[in-house]
C-alpha positions as CSV (number, residue, x, y, z in Angstrom):
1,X,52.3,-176.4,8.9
2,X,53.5,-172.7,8.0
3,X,50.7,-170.3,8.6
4,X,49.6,-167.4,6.3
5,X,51.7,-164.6,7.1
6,X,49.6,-161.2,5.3
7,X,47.6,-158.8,7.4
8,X,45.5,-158.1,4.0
9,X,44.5,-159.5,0.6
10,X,46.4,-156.7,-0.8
11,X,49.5,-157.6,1.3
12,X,49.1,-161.1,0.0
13,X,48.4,-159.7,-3.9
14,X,51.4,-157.5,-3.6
15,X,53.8,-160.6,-2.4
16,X,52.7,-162.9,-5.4
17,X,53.1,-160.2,-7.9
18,X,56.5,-159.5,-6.5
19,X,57.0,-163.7,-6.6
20,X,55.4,-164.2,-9.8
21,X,57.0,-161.6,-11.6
22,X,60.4,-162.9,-10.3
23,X,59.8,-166.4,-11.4
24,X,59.0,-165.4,-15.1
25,X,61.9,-162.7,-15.2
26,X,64.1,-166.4,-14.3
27,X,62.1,-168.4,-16.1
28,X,62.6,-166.1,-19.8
29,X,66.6,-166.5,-19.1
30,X,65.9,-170.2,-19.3
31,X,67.6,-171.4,-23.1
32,X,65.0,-173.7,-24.5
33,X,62.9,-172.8,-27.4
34,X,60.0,-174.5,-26.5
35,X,59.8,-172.6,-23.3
36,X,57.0,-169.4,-23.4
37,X,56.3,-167.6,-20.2
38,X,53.1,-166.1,-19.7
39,X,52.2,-163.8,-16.9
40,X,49.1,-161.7,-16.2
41,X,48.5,-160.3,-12.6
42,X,47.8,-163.3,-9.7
43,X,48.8,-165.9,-12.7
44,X,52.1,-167.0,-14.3
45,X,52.1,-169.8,-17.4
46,X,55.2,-172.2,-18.2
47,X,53.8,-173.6,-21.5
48,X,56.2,-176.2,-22.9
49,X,55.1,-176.3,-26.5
50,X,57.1,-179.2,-28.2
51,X,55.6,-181.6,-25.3
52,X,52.3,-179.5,-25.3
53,X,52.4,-179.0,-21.4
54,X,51.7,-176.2,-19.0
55,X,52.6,-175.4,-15.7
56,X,50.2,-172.6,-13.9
57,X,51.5,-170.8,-10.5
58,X,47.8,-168.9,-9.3
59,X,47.0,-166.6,-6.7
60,X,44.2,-167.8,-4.4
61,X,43.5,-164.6,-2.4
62,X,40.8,-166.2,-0.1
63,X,43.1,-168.5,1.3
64,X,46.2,-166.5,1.2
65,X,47.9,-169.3,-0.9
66,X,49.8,-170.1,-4.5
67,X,48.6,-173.1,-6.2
68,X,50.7,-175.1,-8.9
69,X,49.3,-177.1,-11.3
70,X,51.7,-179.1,-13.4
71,X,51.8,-182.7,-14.8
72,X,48.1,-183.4,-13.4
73,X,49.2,-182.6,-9.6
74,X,48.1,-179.8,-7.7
75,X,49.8,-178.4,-4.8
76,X,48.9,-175.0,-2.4
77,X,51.8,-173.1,-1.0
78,X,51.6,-170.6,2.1
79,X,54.1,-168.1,2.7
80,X,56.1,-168.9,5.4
81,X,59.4,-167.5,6.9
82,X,61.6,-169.1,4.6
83,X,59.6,-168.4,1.2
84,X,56.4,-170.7,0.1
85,X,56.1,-173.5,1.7
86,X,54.0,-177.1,0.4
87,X,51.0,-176.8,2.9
88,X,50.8,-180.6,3.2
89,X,54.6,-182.0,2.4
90,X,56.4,-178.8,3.6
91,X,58.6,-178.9,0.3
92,X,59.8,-175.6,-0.9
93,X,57.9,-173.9,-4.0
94,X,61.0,-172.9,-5.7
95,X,63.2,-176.2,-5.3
96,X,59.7,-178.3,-6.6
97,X,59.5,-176.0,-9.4
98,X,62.8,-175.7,-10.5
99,X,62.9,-179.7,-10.3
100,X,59.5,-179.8,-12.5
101,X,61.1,-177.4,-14.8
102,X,64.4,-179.6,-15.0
103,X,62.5,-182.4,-15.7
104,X,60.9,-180.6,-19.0
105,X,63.6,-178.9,-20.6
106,X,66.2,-181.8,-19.8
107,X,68.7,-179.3,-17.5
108,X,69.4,-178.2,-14.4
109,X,67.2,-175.4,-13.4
110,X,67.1,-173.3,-10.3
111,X,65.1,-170.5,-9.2
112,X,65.9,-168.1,-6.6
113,X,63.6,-165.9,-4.1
């Protein structure tokens, strides 16, 4: 299991915000009209209005970990060497999202680091 890799919570803040902030720049180029992006600092929103659903990337600063909630799952990433990491499956955060994504707007979607 990929270990926490930030020397400080404001090490760890400063990677999410640069993550988060990534992930809603992609996630506005995305051509659906249903699609709204909402982002505040430690906390990005994928609302999906025409299905009334919405996905939630947080920042959980005492455990150095993301969490996604989407579809009534829940999973916690760490930041590994390769990006965020599933703490329990090992899947990536980006390839799971972009499939969750996929799955709502009915394309392909992939997000990048």
């Amino acid at each position: 299991m990929p270990q926490p890799r930030f020397d400080s919570d404001a090490d760890f803040r400063a990677s999410v915000g640069r993550t988060l902030q990534s992930l809603m720049m992609q996630a506005d180029e995305i051509d659906s009209d249903d699609l709204d992006v909402r982002y505040t600092p430690g906390n990005l929103q994928i609302v999906f209005e025409d299905v009334g659903a919405t996905f939630v990337l947080s920042q959980q600063t005492p455990t150095h970990e993301l969490w996604l909630s989407a579809n009534l799952t829940a999973w916690h990433f760490v930041h590994g060497e390769g990006g965020w990491i599933e703490r329990d499956s090992g899947e990536d955060m980006l390839q799971l999202l972009g499939r969750l994504v996929s799955e709502k707007v009915g394309e392909s979607v992939t997000f990048r680091s």
